[in-house]
C-alpha positions in Angstrom: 16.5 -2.7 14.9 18.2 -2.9 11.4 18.2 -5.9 9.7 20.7 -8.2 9.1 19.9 -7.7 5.0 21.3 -4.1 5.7 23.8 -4.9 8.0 25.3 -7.4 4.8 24.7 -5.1 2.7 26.8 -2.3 4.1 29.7 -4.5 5.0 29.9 -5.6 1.5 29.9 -2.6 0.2 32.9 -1.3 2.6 34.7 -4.3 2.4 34.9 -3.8 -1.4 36.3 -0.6 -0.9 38.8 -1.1 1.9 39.4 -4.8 1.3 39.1 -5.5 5.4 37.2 -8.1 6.2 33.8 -7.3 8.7 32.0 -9.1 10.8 28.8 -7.9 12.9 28.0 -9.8 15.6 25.3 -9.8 18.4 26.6 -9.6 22.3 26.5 -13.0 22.6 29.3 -13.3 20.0 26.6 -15.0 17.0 27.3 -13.9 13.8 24.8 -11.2 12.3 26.7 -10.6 8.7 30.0 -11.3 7.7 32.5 -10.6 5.2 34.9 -13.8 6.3 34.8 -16.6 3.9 35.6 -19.2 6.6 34.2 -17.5 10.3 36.0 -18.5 13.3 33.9 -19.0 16.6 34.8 -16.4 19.0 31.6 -16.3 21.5 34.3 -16.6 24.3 36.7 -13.7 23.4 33.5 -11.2 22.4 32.1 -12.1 25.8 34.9 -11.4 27.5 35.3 -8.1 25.3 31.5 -6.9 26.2 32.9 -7.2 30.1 35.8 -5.2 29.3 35.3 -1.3 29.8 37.1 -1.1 25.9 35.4 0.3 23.6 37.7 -1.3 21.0 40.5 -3.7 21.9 42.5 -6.6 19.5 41.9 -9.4 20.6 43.1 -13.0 18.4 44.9 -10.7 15.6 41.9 -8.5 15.3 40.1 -5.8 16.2 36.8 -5.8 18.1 34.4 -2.8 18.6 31.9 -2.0 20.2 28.8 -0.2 18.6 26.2 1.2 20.9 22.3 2.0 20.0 22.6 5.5 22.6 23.8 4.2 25.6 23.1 0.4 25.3 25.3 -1.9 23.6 23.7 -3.5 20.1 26.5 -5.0 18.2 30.2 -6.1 18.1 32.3 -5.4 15.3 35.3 -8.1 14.1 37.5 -6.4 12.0 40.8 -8.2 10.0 42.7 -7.0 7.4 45.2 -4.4 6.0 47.3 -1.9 7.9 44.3 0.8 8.6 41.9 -2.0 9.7 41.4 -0.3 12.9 40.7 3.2 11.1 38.1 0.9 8.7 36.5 -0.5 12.1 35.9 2.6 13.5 33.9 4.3 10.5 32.8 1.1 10.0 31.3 1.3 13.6 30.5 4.7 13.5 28.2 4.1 10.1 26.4 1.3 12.1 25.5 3.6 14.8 24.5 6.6 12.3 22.4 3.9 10.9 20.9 2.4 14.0 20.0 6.5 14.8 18.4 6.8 10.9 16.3 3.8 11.4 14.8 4.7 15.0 14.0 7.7 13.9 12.5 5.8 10.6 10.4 3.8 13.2 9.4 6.8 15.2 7.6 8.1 12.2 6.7 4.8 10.8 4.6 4.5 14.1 3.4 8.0 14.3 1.9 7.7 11.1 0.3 4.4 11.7 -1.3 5.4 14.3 -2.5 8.9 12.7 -3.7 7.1 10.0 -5.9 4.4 12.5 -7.1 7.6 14.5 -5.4 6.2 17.5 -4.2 9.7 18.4 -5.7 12.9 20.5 -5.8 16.5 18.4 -3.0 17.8 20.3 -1.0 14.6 20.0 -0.9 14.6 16.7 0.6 18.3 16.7 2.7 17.9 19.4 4.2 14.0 17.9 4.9 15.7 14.2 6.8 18.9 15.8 9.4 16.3 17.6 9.6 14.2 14.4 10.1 17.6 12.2 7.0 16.5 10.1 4.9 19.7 8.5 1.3 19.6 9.9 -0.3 21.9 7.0 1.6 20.5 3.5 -1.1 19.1 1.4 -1.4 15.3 1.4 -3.1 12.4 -0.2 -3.5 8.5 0.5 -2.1 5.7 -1.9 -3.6 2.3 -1.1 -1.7 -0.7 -2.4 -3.4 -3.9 -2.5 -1.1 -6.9 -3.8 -2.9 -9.7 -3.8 -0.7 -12.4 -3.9 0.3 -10.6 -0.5 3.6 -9.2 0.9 6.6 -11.3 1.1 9.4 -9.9 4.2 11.0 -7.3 1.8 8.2 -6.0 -0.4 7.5 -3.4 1.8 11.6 -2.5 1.5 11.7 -2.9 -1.8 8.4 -0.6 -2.3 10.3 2.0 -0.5 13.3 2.0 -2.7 10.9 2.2 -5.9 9.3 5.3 -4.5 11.2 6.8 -2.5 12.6 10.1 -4.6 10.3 12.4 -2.5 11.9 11.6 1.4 9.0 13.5 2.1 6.9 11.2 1.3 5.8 8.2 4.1 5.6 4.4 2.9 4.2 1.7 6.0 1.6 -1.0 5.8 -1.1 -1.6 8.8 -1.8 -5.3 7.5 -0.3 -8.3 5.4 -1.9 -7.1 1.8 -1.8 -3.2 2.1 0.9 -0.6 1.3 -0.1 2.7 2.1 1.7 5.8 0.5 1.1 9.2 2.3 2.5 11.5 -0.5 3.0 14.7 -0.1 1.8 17.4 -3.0 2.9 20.4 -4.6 1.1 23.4 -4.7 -0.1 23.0 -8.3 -0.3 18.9 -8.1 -3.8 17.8 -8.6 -6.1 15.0 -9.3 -4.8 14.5 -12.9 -1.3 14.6 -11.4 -2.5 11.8 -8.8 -3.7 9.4 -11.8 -0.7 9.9 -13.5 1.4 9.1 -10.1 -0.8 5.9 -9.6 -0.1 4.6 -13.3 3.6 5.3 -12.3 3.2 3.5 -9.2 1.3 0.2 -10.8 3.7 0.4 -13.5 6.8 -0.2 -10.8 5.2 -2.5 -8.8 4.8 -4.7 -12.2 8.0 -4.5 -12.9 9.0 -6.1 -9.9 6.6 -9.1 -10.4 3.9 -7.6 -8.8 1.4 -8.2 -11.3 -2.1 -8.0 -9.7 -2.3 -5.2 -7.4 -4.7 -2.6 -7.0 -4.1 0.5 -6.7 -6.7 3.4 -4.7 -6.3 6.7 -3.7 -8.3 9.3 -1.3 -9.4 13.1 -1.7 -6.1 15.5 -1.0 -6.6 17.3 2.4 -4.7 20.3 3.4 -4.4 19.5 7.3 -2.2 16.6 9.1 -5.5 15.8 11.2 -7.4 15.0 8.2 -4.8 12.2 6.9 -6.8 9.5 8.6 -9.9 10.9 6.3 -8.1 10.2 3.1 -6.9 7.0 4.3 -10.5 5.9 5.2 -11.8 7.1 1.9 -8.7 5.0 -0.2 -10.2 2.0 1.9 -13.2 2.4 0.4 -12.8 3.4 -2.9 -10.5 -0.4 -2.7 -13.2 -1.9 -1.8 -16.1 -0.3 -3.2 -13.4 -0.6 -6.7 -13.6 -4.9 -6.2 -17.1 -4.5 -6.6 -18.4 -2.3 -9.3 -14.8 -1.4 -11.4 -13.7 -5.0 -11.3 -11.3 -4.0 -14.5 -9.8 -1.7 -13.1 -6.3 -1.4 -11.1 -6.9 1.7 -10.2 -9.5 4.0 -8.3 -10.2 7.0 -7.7 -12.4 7.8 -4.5 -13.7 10.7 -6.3 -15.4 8.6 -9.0 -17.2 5.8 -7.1 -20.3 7.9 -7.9 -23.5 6.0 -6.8 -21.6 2.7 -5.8 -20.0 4.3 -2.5 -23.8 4.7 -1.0 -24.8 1.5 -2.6 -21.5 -0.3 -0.8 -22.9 1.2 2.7 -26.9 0.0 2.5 -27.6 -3.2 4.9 -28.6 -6.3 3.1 -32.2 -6.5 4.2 -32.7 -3.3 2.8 -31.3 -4.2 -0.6 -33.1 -7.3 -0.7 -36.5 -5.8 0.0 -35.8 -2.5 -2.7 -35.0 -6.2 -5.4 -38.4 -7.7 -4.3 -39.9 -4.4 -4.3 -38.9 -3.3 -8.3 -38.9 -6.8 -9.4 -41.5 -8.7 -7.7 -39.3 -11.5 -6.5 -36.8 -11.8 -9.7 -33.3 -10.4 -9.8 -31.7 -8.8 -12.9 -28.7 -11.6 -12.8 -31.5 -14.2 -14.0 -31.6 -12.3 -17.2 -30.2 -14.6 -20.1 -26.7 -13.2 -21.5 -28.2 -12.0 -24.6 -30.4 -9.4 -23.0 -27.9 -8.4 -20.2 -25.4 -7.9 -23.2 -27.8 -5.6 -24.5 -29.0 -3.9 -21.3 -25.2 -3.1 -20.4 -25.1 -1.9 -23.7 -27.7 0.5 -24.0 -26.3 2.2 -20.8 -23.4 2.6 -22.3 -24.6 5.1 -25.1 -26.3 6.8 -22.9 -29.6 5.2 -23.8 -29.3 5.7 -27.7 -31.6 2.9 -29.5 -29.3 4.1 -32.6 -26.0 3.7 -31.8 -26.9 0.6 -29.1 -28.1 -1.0 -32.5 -25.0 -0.2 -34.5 -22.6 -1.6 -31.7 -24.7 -4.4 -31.6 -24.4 -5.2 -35.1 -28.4 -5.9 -34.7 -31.2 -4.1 -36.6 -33.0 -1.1 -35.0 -36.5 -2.7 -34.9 -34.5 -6.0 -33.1 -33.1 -4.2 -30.2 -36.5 -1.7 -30.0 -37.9 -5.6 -29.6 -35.7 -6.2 -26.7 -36.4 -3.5 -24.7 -40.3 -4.0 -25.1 -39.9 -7.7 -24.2 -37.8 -6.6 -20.8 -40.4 -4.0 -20.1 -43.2 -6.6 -20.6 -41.1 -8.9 -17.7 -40.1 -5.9 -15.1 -42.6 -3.5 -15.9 -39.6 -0.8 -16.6 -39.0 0.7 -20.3 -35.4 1.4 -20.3 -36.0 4.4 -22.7 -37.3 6.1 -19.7 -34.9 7.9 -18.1 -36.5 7.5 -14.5 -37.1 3.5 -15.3 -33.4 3.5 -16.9 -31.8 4.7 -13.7 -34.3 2.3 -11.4 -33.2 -0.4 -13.5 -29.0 0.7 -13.3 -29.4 1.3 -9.6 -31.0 -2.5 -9.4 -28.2 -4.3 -11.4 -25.5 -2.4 -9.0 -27.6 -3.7 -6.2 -27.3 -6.7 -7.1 -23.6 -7.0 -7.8 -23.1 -5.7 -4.4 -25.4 -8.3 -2.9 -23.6 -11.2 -4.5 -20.6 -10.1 -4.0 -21.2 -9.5 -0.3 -22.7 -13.3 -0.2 -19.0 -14.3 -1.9 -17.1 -13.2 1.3 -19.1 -15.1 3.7 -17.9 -17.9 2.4 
C-alpha cells in the first residue's frame, strides 16, 4: 500500500503542473490526499460511483475514477478543474496504478530479502524467489548495519532510501525499530577500502539529516546470494562486539574485531574463573587511574618503556617503577610479551564482563 505522504506528494506535484485540482480517496469516499482547499463531503456520490460498472463517470461537476490495484479496486480519484481535467484524471489515475504496481513489487523484494537475511528460506527458495523478482544470485554483496540510537521515526527508513539510493541495485529494509540494513551490491574491483570509504559517506548523510549518533557496521563481501544472511550475521556482530571494545568508534569493520569477537562469545562463568585464575580474586578495573593510564599506554607503543615515557611526559626510571609495582600486585611484568598479552586479554575480559552486567539491568 502506498502511503498517503506519496499519494500528496504526487498530486502536488501534478496539480502544479496542470492546475486541476486532485483528490484521492479510499472506497468509502474518506479523503486520502487532496489538492482542494475547502473539500466537499461526497461519501454518498463515491459510494454510489464504486456500485456503478464506470470506470470513470462526472458526477457533482467532476470527474471520478476509479484506480484498481490488479483487479481489486484501491482508490477513487476526484478530479476538478480546466477543460482537459478528464485527460489529467486519467494519467493521474494511471500514475497511481503504475505506482501501486512499483511499490508491490518494492514489497516483494523488501520481504524476500528480509527473510533471506533471517535465514527463513530453503536453498532452492532463495533461487527460485530472486529469478521471479529479477534479482542476480551471483553479484558480489556486502551488509551495511545502521544502528540509530535515538531510534527510527515513521519516515527514517524513506528518507534513508532517498539518501542512498543512486545504486537501484542496491536493497535498503530494517528487521527491528533501531536497525537499517543496506545490502549493497559491489563492483568487480570495489573492496574493503572502498567499503570504509562508503560507510564514512553513509554516517556522513545520516548526520546531515540530524542523525547524529548512529553506528555504523559492516560484514565480509560474499560472492553468492545464499551467503547474504552470513554477512548480515557477521555486521550484527561486529555492532555489537564494536559497543564493547571500539566504544569511539562509528564505525566497524567485521574484519578487525581481532580478539574481541572470541572474547564477545565466551560464557560468563568461564570469564570469571580465567579473572580469578590470573588475578587471584582482583580485577584490572580496581587499578587506580594513574596506572591504568599507563598500562593503556604502554600497549599503545607496542610495549616501548621509551616512547611510553615520552608520551607520558614521565621520566624513564618512573614508568620502569610502575611496571615493577604492577608486577609486584599481579605477578605479570608487562615487558614480557607472553605476561603483556595475558594482561591485554584480562582487561578485554573485563570490559566485556561489565558491560554484559550493564544490559541486565
Amino acid at each position: 500500500m502506498i502511503s498517503n505522504q506519496i499519494l500528496q506528494n504526487t498530486i502536488d506535484g501534478l496539480k502544479a503542473i496542470t492546475k486541476v485540482d486532485l483528490c484521492v480517496m479510499d472506497t468509502d469516499g474518506k479523503p486520502l490526499a487532496s489538492t482542494f482547499s475547502e473539500y466537499t463531503n461526497c461519501e454518498d456520490a463515491v459510494c454510489a460511483f464504486v456500485e456503478s460498472p464506470a470506470d470513470s463517470q462526472e458526477v457533482q461537476g467532476s470527474q471520478f475514477f476509479k484506480i484498481f490495484d490488479e483487479n481489486q479496486l484501491e482508490y477513487v480519484l476526484m478530479a476538478n478543474g480546466s477543460d482537459d481535467v478528464y485527460m489529467v484524471g486519467k494519467m493521474t489515475a494511471f500514475q497511481i496504478q503504475n505506482l501501486l504496481l512499483a511499490y508491490k513489487e518494492r514489497f516483494d523484494k523488501d520481504n524476500f530479502v528480509k527473510n533471506l537475511l533471517l535465514d527463513n528460506l530453503l536453498l532452492v527458495d532463495i533461487y527460485n524467489r530472486a529469478k521471479k523478482l529479477h534479482i542476480d544470485t551471483e553479484s558480489r554483496r556486502v551488509i551495511f548495519l545502521m544502528e540509530i540510537v535515538q531510534g527510527k521515526d515513521s519516515n527514517t527508513l524513506e528518507n534513508i532510501r532517498g539518501l542512498l539510493s543512486s545504486r537501484t541495485r542496491d536493497f535498503i529494509t530494517a528487521v527491528d525499530e533501531k536497525n537499517v540494513i543496506v545490502v549493497k551490491e559491489l563492483g568487480a574491483d570495489e573492496g574493503y577500502a572502498e567499503l570504509e570509504r562508503t560507510a564514512e559517506e553513509m554516517l556522513e548523510l545520516l548526520r546531515k539529516e540530524g542523525k547524529d549518533d548512529v553506528r555504523i557496521a559492516y560484514g565480509t563481501i560474499v560472492n553468492d546470494i545464499k551467503e547474504v544472511s552470513k554477512s548480515y550475521k557477521e555486521a550484527k556482530l561486529a555492532l555489537d562486539v564494536g559497543k564493547i571494545f571500539f566504544g569511539d568508534k562509528n564505525i566497524v569493520a567485521y574484519s578487525t574485531l581481532g580478539i574481541g569477537r572470541l572474547i564477545y562469545q565466551l560464557p560468563i562463568p568461564l570469564c570469571k574463573m580465567f579473572i580469578r585464575e590470573i588475578f587471584e580474586g582482583k580485577s584490572p578495573d580496581e587499578f587506580d587511574e594513574e596506572t591504568l593510564a599507563t598500562i593503556n599506554k604502554f600497549f599503545e607503543n607496542s610495549l616501548n618503556v621509551s616512547e611510553t615515557s615520552r608520551q607520558l611526559y614521565i621520566h624513564r626510571n618512573t614508568l620502569v617503577y610502575r611496571l615493577d609495582k604492577l608486577q609486584k600486585s599481579t605477578g605479570l611484568d608487562l615487558r614480557v610479551f607472553e605476561d603483556a598479552i595475558t594482561f591485554k586479554i584480562a582487561l578485554m575480559v573485563v570490559k566485556y564482563m561489565n558491560y554484559m552486567e550493564s544490559l541486565e539491568y
